[in-house]
mmCIF file of the N, C-alpha and C atoms, coordinates in Angstrom:
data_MODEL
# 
_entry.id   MODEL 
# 
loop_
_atom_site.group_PDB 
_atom_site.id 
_atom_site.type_symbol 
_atom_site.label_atom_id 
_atom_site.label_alt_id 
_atom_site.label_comp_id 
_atom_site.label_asym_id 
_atom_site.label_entity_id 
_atom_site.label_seq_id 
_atom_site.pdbx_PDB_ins_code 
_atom_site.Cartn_x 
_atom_site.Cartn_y 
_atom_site.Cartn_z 
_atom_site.occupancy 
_atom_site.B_iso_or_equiv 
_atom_site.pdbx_formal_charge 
_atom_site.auth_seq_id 
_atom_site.auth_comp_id 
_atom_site.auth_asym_id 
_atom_site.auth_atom_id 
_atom_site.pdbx_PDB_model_num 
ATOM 1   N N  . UNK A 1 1  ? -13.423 18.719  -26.000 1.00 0.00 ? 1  UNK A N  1 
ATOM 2   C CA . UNK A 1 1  ? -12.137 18.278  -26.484 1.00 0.00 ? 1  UNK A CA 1 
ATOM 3   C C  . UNK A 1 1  ? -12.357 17.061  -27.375 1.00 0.00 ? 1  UNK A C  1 
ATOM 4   N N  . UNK A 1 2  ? -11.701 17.038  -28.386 1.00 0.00 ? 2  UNK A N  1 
ATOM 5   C CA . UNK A 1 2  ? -12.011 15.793  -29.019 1.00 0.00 ? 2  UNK A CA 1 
ATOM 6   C C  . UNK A 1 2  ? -10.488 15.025  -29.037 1.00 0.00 ? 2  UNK A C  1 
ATOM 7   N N  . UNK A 1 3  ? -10.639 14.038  -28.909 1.00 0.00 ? 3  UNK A N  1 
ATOM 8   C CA . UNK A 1 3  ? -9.835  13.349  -29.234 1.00 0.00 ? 3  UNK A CA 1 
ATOM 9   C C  . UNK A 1 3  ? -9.594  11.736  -30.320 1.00 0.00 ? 3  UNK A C  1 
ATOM 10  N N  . UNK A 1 4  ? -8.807  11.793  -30.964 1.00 0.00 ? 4  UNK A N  1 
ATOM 11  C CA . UNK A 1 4  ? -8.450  10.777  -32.007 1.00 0.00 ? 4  UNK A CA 1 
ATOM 12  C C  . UNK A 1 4  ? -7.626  9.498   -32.012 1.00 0.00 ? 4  UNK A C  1 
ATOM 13  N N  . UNK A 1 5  ? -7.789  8.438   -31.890 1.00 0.00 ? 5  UNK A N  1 
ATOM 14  C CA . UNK A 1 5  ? -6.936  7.225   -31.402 1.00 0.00 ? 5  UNK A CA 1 
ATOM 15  C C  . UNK A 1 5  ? -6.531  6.268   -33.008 1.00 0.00 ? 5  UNK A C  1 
ATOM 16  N N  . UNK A 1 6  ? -5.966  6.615   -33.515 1.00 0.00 ? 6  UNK A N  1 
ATOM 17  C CA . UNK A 1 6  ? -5.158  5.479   -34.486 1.00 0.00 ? 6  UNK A CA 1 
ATOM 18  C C  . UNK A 1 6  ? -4.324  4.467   -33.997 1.00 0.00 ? 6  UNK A C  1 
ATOM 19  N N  . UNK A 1 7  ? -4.428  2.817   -34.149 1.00 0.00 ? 7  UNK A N  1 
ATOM 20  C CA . UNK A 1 7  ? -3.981  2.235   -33.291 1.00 0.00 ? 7  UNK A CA 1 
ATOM 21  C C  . UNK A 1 7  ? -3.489  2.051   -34.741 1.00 0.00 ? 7  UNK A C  1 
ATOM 22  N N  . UNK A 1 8  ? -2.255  1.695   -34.375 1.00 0.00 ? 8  UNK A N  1 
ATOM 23  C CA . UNK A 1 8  ? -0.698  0.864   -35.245 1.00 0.00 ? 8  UNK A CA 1 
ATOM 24  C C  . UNK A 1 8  ? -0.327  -0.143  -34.701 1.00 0.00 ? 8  UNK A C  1 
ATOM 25  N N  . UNK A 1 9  ? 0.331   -1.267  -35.633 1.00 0.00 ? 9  UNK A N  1 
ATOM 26  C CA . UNK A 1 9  ? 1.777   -2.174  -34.569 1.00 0.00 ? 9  UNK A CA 1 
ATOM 27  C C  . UNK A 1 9  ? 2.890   -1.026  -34.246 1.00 0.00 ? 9  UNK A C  1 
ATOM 28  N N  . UNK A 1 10 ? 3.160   -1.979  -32.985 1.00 0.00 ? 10 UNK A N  1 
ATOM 29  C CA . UNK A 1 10 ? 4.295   -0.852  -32.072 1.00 0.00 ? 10 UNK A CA 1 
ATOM 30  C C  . UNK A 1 10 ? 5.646   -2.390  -31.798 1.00 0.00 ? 10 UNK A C  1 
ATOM 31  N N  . UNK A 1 11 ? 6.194   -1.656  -32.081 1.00 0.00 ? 11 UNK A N  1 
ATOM 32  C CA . UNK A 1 11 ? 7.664   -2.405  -31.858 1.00 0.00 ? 11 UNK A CA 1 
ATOM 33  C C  . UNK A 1 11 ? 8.125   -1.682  -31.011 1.00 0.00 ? 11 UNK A C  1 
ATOM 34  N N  . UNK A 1 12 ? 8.635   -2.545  -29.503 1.00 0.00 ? 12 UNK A N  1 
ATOM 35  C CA . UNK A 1 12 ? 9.649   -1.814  -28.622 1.00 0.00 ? 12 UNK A CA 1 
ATOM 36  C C  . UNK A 1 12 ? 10.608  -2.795  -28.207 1.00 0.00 ? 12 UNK A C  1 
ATOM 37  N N  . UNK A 1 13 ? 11.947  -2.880  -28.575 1.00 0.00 ? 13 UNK A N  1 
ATOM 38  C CA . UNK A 1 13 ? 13.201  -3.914  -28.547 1.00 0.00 ? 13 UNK A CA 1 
ATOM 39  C C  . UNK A 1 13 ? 13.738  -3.821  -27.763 1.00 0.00 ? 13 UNK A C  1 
ATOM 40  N N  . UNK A 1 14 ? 13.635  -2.562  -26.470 1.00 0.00 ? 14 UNK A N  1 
ATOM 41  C CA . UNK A 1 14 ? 14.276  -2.980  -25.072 1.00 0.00 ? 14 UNK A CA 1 
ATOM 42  C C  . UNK A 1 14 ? 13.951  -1.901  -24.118 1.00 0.00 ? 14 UNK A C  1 
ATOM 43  N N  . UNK A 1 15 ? 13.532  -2.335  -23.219 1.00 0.00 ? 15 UNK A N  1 
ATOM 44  C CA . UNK A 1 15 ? 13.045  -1.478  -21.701 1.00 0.00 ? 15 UNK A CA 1 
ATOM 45  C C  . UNK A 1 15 ? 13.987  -1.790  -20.840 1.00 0.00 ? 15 UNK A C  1 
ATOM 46  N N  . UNK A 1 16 ? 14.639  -0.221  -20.096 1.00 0.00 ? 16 UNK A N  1 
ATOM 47  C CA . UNK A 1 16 ? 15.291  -0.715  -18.686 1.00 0.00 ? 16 UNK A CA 1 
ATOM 48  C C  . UNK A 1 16 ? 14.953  -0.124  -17.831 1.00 0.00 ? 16 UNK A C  1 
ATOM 49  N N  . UNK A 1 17 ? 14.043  -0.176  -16.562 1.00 0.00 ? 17 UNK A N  1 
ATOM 50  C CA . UNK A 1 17 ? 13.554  0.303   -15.440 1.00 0.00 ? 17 UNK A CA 1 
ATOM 51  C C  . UNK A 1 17 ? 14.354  0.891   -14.867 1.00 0.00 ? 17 UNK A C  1 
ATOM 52  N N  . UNK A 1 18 ? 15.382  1.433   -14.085 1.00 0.00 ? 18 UNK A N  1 
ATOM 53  C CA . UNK A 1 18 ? 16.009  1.404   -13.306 1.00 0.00 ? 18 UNK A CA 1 
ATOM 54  C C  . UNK A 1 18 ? 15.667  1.377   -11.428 1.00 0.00 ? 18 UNK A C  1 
ATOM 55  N N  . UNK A 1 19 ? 14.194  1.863   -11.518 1.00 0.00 ? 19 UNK A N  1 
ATOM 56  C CA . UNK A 1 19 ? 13.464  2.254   -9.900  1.00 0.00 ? 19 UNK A CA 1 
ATOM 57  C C  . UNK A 1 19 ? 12.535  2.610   -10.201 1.00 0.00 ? 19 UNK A C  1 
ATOM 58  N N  . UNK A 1 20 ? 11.456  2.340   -9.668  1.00 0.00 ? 20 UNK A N  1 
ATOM 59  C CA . UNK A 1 20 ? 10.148  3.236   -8.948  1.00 0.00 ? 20 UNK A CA 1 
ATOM 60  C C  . UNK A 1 20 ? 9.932   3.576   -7.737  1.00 0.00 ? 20 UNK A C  1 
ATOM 61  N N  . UNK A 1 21 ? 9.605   5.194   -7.557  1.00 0.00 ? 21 UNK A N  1 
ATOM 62  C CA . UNK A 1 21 ? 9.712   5.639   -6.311  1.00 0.00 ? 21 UNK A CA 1 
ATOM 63  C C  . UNK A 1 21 ? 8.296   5.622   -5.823  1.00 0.00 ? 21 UNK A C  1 
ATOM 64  N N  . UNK A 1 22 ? 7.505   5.780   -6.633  1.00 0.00 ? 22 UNK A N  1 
ATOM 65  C CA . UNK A 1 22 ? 5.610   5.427   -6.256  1.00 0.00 ? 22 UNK A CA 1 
ATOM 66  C C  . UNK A 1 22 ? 4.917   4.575   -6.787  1.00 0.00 ? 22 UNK A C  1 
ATOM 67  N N  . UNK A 1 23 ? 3.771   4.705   -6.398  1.00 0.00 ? 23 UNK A N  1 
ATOM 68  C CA . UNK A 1 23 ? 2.608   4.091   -7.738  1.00 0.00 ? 23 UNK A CA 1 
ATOM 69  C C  . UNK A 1 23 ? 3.095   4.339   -9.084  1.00 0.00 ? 23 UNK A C  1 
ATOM 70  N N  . UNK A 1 24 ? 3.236   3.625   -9.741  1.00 0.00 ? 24 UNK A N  1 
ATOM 71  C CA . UNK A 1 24 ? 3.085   4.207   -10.987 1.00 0.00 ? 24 UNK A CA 1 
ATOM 72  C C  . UNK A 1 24 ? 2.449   2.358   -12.088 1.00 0.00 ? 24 UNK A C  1 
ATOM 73  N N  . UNK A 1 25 ? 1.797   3.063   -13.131 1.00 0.00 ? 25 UNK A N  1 
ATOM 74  C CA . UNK A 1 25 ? 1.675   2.292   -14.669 1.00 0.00 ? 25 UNK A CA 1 
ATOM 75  C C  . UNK A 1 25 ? 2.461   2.600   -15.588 1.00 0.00 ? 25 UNK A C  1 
ATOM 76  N N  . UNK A 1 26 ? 3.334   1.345   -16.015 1.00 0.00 ? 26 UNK A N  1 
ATOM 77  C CA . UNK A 1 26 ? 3.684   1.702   -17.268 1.00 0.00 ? 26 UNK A CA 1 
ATOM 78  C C  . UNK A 1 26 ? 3.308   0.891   -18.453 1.00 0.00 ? 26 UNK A C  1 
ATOM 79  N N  . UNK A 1 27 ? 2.980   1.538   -19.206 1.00 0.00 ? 27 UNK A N  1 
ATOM 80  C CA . UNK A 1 27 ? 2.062   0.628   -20.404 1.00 0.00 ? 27 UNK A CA 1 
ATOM 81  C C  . UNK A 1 27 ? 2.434   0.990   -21.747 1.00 0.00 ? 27 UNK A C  1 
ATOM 82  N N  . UNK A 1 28 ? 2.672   -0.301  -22.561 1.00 0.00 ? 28 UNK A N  1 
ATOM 83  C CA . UNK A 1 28 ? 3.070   0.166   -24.072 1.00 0.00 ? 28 UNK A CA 1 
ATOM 84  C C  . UNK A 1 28 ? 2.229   -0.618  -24.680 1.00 0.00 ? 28 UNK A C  1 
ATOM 85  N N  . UNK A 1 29 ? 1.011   -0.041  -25.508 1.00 0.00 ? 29 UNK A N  1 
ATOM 86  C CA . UNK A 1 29 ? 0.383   -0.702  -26.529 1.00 0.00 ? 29 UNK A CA 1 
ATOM 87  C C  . UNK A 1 29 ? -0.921  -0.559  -25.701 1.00 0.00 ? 29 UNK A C  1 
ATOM 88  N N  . UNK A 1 30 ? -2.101  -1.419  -26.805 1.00 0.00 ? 30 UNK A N  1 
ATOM 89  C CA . UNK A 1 30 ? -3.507  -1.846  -25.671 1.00 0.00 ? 30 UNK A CA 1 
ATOM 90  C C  . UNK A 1 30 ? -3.158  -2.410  -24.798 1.00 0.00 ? 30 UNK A C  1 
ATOM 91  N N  . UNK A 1 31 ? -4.494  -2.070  -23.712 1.00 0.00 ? 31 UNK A N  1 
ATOM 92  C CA . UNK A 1 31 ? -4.624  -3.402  -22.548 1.00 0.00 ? 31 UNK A CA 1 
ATOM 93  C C  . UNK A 1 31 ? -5.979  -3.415  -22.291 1.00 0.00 ? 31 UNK A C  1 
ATOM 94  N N  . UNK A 1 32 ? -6.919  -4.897  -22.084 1.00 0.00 ? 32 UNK A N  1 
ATOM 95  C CA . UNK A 1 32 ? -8.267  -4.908  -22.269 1.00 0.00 ? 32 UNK A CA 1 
ATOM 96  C C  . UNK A 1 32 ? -8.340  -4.555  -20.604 1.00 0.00 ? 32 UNK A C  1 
ATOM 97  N N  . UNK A 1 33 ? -7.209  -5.579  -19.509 1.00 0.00 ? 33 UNK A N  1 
ATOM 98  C CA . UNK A 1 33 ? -7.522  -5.241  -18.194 1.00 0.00 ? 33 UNK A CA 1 
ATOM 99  C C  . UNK A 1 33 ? -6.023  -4.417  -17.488 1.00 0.00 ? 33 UNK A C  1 
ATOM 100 N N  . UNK A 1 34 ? -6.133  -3.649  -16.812 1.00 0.00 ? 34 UNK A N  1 
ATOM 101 C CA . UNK A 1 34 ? -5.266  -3.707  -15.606 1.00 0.00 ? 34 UNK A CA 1 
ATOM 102 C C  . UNK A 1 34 ? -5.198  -3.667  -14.099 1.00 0.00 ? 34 UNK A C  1 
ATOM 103 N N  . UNK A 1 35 ? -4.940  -4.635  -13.508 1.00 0.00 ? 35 UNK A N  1 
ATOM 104 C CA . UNK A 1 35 ? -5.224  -5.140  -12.372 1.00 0.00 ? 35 UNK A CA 1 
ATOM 105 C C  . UNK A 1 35 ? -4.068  -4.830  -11.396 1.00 0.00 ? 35 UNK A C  1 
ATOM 106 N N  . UNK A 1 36 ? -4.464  -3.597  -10.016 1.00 0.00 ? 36 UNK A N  1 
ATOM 107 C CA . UNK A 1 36 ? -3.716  -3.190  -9.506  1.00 0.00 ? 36 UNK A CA 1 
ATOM 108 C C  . UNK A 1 36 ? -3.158  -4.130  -8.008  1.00 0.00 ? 36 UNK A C  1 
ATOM 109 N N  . UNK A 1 37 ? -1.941  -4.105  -7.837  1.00 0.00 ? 37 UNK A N  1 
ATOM 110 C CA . UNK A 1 37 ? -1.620  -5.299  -6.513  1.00 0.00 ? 37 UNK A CA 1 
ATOM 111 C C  . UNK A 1 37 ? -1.034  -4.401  -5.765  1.00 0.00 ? 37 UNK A C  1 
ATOM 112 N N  . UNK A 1 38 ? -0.388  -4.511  -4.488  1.00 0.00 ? 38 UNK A N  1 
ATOM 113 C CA . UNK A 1 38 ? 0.548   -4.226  -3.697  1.00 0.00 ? 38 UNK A CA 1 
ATOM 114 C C  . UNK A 1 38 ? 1.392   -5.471  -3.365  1.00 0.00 ? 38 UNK A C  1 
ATOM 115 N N  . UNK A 1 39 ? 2.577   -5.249  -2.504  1.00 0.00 ? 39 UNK A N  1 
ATOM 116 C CA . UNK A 1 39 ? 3.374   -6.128  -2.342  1.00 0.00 ? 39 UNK A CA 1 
ATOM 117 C C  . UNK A 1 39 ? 4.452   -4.480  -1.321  1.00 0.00 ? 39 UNK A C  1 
ATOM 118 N N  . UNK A 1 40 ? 4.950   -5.783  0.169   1.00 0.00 ? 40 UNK A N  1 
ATOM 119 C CA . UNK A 1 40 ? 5.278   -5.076  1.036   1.00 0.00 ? 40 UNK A CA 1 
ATOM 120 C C  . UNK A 1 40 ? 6.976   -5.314  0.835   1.00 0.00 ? 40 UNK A C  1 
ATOM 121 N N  . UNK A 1 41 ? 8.035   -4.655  0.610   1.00 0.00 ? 41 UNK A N  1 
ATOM 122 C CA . UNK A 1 41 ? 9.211   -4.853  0.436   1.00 0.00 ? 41 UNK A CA 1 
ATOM 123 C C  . UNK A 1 41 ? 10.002  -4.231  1.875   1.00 0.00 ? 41 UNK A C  1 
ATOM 124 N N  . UNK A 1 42 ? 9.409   -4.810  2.842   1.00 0.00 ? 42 UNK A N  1 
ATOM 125 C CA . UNK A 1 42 ? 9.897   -4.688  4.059   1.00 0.00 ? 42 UNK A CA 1 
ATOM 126 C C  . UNK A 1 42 ? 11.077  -5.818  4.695   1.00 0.00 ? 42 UNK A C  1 
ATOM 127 N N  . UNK A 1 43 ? 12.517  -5.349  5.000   1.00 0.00 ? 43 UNK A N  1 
ATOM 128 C CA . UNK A 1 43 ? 13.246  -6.417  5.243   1.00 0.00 ? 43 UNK A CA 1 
ATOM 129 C C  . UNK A 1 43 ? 12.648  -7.259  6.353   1.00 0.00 ? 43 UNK A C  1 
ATOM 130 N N  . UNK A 1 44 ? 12.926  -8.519  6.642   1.00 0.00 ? 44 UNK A N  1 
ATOM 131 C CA . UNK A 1 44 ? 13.079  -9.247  7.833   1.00 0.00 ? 44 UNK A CA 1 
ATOM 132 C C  . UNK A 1 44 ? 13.225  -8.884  9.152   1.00 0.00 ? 44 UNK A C  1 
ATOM 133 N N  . UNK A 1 45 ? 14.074  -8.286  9.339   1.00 0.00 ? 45 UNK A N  1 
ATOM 134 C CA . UNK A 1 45 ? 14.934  -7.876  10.722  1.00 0.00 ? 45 UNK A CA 1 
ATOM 135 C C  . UNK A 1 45 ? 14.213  -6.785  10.969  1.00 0.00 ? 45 UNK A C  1 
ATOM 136 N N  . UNK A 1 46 ? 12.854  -5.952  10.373  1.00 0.00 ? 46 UNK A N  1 
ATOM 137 C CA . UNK A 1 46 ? 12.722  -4.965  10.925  1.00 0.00 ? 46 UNK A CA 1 
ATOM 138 C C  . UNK A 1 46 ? 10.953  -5.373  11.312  1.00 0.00 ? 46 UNK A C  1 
ATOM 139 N N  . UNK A 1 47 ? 10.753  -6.363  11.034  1.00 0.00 ? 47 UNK A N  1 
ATOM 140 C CA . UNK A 1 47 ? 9.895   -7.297  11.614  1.00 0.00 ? 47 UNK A CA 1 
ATOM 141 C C  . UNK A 1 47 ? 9.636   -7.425  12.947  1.00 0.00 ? 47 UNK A C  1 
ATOM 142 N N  . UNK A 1 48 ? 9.044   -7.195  14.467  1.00 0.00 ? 48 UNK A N  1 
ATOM 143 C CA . UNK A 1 48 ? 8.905   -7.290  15.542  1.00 0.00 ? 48 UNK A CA 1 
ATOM 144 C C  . UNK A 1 48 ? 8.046   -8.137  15.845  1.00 0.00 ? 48 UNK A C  1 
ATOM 145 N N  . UNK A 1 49 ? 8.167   -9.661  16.281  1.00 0.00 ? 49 UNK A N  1 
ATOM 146 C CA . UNK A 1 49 ? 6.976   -10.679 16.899  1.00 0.00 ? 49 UNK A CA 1 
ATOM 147 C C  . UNK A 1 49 ? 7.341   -10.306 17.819  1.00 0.00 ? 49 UNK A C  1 
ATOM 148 N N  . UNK A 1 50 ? 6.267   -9.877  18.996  1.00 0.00 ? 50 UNK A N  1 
ATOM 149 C CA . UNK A 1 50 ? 5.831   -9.868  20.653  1.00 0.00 ? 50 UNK A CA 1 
ATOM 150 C C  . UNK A 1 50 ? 5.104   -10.126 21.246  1.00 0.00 ? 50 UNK A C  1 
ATOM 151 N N  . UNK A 1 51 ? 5.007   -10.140 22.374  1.00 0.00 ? 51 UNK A N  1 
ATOM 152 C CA . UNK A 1 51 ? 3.527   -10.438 23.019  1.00 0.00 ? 51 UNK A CA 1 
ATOM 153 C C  . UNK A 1 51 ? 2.672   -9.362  22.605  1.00 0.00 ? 51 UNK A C  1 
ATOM 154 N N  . UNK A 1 52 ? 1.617   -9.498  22.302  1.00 0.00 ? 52 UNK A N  1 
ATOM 155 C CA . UNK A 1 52 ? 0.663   -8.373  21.907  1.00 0.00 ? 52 UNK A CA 1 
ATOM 156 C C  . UNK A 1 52 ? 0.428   -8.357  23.453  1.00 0.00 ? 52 UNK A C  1 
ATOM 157 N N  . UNK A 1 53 ? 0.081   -6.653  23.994  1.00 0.00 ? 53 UNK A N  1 
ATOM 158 C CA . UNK A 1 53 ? -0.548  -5.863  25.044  1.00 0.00 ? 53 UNK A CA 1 
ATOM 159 C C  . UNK A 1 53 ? -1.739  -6.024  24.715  1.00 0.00 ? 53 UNK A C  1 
ATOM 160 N N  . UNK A 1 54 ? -2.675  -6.421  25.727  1.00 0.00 ? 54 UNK A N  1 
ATOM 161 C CA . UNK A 1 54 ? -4.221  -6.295  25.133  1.00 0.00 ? 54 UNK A CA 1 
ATOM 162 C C  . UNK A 1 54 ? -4.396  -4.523  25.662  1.00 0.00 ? 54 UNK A C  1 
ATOM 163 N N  . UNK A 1 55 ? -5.236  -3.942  25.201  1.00 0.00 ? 55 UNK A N  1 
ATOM 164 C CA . UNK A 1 55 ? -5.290  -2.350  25.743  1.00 0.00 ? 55 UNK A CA 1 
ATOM 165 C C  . UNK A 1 55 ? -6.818  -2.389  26.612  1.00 0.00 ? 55 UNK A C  1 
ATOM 166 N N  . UNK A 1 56 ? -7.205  -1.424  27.355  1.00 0.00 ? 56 UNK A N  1 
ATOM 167 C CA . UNK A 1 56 ? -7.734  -1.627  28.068  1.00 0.00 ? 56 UNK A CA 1 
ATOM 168 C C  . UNK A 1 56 ? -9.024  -0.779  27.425  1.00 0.00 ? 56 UNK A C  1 
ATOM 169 N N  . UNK A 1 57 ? -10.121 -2.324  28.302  1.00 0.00 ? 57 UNK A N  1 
ATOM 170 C CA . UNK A 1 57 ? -11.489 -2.055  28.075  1.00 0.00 ? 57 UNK A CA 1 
ATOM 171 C C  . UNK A 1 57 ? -12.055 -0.911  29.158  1.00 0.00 ? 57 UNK A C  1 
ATOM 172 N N  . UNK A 1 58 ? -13.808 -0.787  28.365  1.00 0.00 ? 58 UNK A N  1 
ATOM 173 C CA . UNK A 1 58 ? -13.968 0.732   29.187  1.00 0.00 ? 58 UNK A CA 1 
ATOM 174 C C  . UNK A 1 58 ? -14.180 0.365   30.454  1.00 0.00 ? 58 UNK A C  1 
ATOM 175 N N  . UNK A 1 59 ? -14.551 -1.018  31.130  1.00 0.00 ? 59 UNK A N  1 
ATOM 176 C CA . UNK A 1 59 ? -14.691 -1.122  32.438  1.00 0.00 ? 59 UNK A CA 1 
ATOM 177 C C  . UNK A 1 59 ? -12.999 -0.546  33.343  1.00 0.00 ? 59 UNK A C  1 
ATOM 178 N N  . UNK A 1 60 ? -12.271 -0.823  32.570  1.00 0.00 ? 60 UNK A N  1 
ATOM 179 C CA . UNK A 1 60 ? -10.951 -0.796  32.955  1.00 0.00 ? 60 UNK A CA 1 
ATOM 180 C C  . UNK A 1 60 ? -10.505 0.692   33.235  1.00 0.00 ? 60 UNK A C  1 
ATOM 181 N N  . UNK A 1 61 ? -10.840 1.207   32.374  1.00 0.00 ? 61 UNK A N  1 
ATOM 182 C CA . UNK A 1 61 ? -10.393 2.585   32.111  1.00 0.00 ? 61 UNK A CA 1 
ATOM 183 C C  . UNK A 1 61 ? -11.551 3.540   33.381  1.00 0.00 ? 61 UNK A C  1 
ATOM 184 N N  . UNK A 1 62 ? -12.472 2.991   33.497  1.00 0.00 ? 62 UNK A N  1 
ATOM 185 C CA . UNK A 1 62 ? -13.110 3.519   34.284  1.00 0.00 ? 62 UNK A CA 1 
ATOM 186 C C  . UNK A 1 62 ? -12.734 3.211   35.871  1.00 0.00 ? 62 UNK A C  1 
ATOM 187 N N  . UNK A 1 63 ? -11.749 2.351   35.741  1.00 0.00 ? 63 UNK A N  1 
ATOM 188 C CA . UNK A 1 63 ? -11.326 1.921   37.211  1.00 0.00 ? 63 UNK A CA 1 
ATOM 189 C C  . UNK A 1 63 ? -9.947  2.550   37.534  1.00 0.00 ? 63 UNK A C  1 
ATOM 190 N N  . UNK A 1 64 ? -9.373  2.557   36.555  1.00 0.00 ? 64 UNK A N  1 
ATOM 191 C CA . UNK A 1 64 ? -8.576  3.544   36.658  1.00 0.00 ? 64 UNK A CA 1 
ATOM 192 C C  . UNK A 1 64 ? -8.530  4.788   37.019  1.00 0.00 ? 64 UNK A C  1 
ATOM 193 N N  . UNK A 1 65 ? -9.610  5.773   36.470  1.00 0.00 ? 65 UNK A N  1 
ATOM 194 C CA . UNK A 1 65 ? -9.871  6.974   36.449  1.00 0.00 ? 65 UNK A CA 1 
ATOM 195 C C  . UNK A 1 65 ? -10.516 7.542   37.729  1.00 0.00 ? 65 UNK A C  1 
ATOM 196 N N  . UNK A 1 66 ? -10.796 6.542   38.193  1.00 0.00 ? 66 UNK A N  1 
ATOM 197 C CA . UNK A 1 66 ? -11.722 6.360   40.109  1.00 0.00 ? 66 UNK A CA 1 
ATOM 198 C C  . UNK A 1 66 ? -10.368 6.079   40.767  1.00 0.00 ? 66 UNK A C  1 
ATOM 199 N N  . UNK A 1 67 ? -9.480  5.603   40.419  1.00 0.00 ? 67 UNK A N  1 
ATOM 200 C CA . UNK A 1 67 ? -7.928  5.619   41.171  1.00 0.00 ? 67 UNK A CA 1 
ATOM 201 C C  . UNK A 1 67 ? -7.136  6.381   41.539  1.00 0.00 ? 67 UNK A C  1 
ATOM 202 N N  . UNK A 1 68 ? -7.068  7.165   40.000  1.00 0.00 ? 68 UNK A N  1 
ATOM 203 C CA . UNK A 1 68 ? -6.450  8.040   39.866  1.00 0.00 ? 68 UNK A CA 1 
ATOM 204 C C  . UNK A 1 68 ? -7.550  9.881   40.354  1.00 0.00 ? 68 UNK A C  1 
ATOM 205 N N  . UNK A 1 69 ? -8.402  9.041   41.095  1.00 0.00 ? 69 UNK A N  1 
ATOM 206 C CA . UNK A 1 69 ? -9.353  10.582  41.859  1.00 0.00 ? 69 UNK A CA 1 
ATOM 207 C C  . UNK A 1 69 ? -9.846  10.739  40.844  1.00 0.00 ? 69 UNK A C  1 
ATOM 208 N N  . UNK A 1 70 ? -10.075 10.252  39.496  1.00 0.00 ? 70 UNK A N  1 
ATOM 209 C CA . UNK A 1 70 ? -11.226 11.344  38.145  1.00 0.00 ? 70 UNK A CA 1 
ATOM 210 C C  . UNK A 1 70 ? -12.154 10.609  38.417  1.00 0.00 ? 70 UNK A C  1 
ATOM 211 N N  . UNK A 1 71 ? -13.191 11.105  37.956  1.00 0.00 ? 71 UNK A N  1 
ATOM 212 C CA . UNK A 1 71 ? -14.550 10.728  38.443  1.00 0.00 ? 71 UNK A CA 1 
ATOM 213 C C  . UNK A 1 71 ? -15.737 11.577  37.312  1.00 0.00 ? 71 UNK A C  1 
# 
């Protein structure tokens, strides 16, 4: 496949986003870098601080399982 790149000035006098539903790039013109980020748009209130449960180690689990008759 071949392909051909003529670079021009580009005039663009107004962009309106309205949403992005994924990943996406949008790009008008060159770019030498693009550098990808995340960012979490999670409200507040759905936030949970608790006591963290520690979960159980294998000594534990093995004491259990002798409790509960497995063996």
């Amino acid at each position: 496949m071949n392909f051909t790149v003529v670079n021009r000035e580009i005039y663009v006098g107004n962009i309106k986003v309205t949403g992005v539903a994924t990943s996406s790039v949008f790009l008008i013109g060159d770019s030498e870098v693009i550098t990808c980020s995340s960012t979490f748009d999670t409200p507040p209130e759905s936030l949970v601080i608790g006591a963290i449960t520690p979960l159980p180690g294998e000594d534990e689990k093995d004491a259990d399982d002798k409790d509960a008759g497995k063996e």
